[in-house]
C-alpha positions in Angstrom: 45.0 102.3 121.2 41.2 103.5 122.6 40.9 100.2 123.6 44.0 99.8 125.6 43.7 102.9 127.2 40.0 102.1 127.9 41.5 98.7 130.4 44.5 101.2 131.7 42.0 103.3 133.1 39.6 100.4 134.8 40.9 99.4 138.4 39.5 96.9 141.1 37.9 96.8 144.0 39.2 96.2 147.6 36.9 92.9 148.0 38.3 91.6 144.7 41.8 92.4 145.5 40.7 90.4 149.1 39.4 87.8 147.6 42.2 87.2 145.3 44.8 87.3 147.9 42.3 84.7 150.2 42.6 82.9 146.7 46.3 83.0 146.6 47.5 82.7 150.2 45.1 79.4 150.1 47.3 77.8 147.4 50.3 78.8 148.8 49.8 77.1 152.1 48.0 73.9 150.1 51.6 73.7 147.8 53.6 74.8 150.7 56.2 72.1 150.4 56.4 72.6 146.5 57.1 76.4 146.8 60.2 77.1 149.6 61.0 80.1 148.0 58.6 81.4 145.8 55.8 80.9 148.6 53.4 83.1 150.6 56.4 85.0 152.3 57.8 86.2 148.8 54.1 86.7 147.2 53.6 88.7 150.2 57.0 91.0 150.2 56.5 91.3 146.3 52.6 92.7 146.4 53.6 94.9 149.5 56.3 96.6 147.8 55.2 96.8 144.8 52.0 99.1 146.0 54.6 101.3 147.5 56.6 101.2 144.1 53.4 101.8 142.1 51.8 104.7 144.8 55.2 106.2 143.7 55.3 106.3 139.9 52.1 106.9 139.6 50.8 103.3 138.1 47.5 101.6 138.8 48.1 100.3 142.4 45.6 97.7 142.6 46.2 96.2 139.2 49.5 95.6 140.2 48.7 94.3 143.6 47.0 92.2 141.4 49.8 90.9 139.2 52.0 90.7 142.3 49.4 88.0 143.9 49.7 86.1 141.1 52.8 86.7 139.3 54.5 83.3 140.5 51.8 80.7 139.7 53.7 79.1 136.9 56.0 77.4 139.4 52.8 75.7 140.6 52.7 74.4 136.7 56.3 73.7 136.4 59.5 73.9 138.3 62.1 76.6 136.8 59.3 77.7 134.5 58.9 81.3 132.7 56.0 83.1 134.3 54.0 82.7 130.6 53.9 78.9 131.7 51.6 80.3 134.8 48.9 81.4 132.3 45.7 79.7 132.2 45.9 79.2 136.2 46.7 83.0 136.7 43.8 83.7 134.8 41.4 81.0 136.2 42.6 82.6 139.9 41.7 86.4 138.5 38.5 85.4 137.4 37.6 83.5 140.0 38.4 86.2 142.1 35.7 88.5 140.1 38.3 90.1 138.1 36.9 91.2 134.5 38.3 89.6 131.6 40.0 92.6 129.8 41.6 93.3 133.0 43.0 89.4 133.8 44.6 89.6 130.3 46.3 93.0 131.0 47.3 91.8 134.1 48.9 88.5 132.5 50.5 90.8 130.2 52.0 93.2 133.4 53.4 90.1 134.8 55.1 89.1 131.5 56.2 92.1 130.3 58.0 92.2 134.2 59.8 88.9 134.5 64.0 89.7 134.8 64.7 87.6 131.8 62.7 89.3 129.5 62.5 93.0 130.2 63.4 95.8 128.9 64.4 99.7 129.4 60.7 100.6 128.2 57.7 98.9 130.1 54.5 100.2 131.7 54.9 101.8 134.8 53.0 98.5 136.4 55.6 96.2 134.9 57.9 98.2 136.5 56.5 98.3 140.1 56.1 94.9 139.7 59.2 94.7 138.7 61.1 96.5 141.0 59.3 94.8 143.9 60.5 91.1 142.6 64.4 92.4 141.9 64.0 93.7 145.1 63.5 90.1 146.7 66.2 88.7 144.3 68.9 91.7 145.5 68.1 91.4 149.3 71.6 90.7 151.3 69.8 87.9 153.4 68.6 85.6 150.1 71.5 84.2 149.3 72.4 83.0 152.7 68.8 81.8 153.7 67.0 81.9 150.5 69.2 80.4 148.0 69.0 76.7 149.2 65.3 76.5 148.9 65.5 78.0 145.1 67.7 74.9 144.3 65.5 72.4 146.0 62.1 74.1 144.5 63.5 73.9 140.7 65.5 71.2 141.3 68.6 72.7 139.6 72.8 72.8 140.8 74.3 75.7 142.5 75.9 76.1 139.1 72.9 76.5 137.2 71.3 79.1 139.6 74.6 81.0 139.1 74.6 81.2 135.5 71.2 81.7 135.4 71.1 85.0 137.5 74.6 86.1 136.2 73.3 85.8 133.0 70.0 87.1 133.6 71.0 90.0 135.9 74.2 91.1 135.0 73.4 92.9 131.5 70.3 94.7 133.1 72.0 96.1 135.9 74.9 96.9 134.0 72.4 98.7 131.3 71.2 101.1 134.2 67.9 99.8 134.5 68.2 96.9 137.1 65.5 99.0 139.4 63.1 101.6 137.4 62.4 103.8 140.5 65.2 106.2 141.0 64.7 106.4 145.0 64.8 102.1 144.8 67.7 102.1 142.6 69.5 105.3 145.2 68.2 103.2 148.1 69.4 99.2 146.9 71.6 99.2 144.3 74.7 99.2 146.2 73.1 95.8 147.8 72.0 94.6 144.1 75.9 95.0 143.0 76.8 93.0 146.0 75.0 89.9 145.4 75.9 90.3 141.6 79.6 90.6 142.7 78.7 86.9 144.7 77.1 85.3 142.2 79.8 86.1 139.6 82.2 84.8 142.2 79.6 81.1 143.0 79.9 81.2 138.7 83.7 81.3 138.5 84.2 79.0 141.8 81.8 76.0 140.7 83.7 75.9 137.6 86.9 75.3 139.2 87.5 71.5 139.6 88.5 71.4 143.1 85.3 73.2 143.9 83.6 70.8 142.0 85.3 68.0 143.8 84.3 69.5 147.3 80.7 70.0 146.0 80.4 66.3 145.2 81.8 65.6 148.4 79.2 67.6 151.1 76.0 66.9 148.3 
């Protein structure tokens, strides 16, 4: 317990946290045509709201700046990956970057212990800046209709898939109360997260109809 109090209570330094996002933004723009929707403009939008979400509850803001700059890496690894598959590259970036080693892990722990599929009512207050920044993205009213497209083409999955996988993924969470940890982002965006649940649950039930699936094949 000493111990990991010891690496809660470290934080970085503005260079490192520049030179990490220099890091980040690079590889982005290299893999560009491999990341249409988990590229620099959602890296960006994640880190920037999740130092707002983490100036609020009172978590280490530039540890989870951090974990934001680097919570997506796996996808550079492999398409429709878990973020554990981002690993050893998220590590080799934090380092690189002249983050210390005790602090890489915790942050590759933050960005584990955040991911939708996985979490729980209980995490650390950066998992859930993190987190909230991420569902965020995922419950904006404009990512269906311009983002969506350019998930299925990154992962290389159907419209059905990508329904069942965020119904299934989403639903239970939000439906548990704990869909966004901070109570002004869950005041402020819930009523837009319950929106694009409510469309996705209706995608789910109309791809599984078979004249749906017929006028799919037909515009593919």
């Amino acid at each position: 317990m000493y111990a990991q109090n010891s690496v809660a209570e470290q934080t970085l330094s503005e260079p490192t946290i520049a030179k990490l996002e220099r890091e980040v933004h690079a590889l982005c723009q290299r893999h560009a045509k491999r990341l249409p929707f988990h590229g620099w403009h959602h890296v960006s939008f994640v880190r920037a709201k999740a130092a707002d979400f983490a100036r609020c509850n009172g978590a280490n803001m530039r540890v989870v700046e951090a974990a934001a700059l680097v919570h997506d890496v796996n996808y550079l690894n492999r398409r429709n990956s878990p973020a554990a598959a981002g690993r050893d590259l998220r590590l080799d970036l934090l380092l690189a970057a002249g983050v210390g080693p005790e602090i890489a892990e915790w942050i590759d722990r933050i960005v584990d212990e955040a991911e939708m599929a996985d979490r729980g009512p209980d995490i650390s207050l950066e998992a859930q800046a993190l987190s909230d920044a991420d569902t965020l993205f995922k419950a904006l009213p404009i990512t269906p209709v311009l983002l969506a497209h350019r998930y299925l083409t990154e992962n290389a999955i159907t419209l059905r898939e990508l329904a069942h996988k965020i119904v299934g993924e989403q639903r239970g969470v939000h439906d548990e109360g704990y869909y966004f940890y901070n109570p002004a982002a869950a005041e402020t965006y819930s009523r837009w997260a319950l929106a694009n649940l409510e469309l996705w649950q209706c995608i789910k039930e109309a791809v599984d109809d078979p004249d749906v699936e017929d006028l799919l094949g037909a515009i593919a």
